[in-house]
C-alpha positions in Angstrom: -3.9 -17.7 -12.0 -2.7 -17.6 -8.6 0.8 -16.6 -9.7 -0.9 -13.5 -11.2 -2.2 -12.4 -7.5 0.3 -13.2 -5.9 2.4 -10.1 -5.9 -0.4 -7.6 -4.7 -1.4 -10.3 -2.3 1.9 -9.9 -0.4 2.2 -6.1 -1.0 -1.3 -6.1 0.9 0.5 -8.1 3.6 3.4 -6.1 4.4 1.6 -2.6 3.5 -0.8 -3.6 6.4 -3.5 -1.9 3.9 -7.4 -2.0 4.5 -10.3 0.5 3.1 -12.4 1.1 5.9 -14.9 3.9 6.3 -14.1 5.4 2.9 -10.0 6.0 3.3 -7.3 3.8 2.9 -5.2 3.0 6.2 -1.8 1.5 6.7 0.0 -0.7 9.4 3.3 -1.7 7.5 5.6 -3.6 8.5 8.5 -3.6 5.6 12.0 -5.4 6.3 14.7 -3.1 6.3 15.7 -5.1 3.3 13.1 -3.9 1.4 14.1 -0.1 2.1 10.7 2.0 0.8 8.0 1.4 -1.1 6.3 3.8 -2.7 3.5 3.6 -5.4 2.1 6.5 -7.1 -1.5 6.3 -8.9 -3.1 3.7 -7.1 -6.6 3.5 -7.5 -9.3 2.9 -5.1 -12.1 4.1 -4.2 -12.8 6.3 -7.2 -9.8 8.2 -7.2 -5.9 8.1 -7.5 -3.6 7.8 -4.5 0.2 7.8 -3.6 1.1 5.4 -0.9 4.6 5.5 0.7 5.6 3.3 3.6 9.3 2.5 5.4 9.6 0.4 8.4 6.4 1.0 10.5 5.6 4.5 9.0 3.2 4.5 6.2 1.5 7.7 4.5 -1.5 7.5 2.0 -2.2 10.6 -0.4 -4.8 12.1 -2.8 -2.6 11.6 -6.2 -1.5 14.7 -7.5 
């Protein structure tokens, strides 16, 4: 089960992400190996978001 987790669990880690007072906030750190990440349509907190992040920058928005 572990495996399953695993993936999101380190996506967490490098995204820097945390929820806190009802917004989603990021403090990446992603190796330059890695290039960009970008998700569209994550949920949380009720609604769908698009998270982008590259090096140190990171951006959350409301899903279009």
């Amino acid at each position: 089960a572990w495996a399953t987790g695993a993936p999101f669990e380190f996506m967490q880690i490098m995204l820097g992400s945390q929820v806190r007072d009802g917004a989603i906030h990021l403090d990446p750190n992603i190796p330059k190996q890695f290039g960009r990440i970008m998700m569209r349509r994550v949920h949380a907190l009720g609604t769908l978001w698009d998270v982008e992040a590259i090096g140190t920058r990171g951006h959350v928005r409301l899903s279009a």
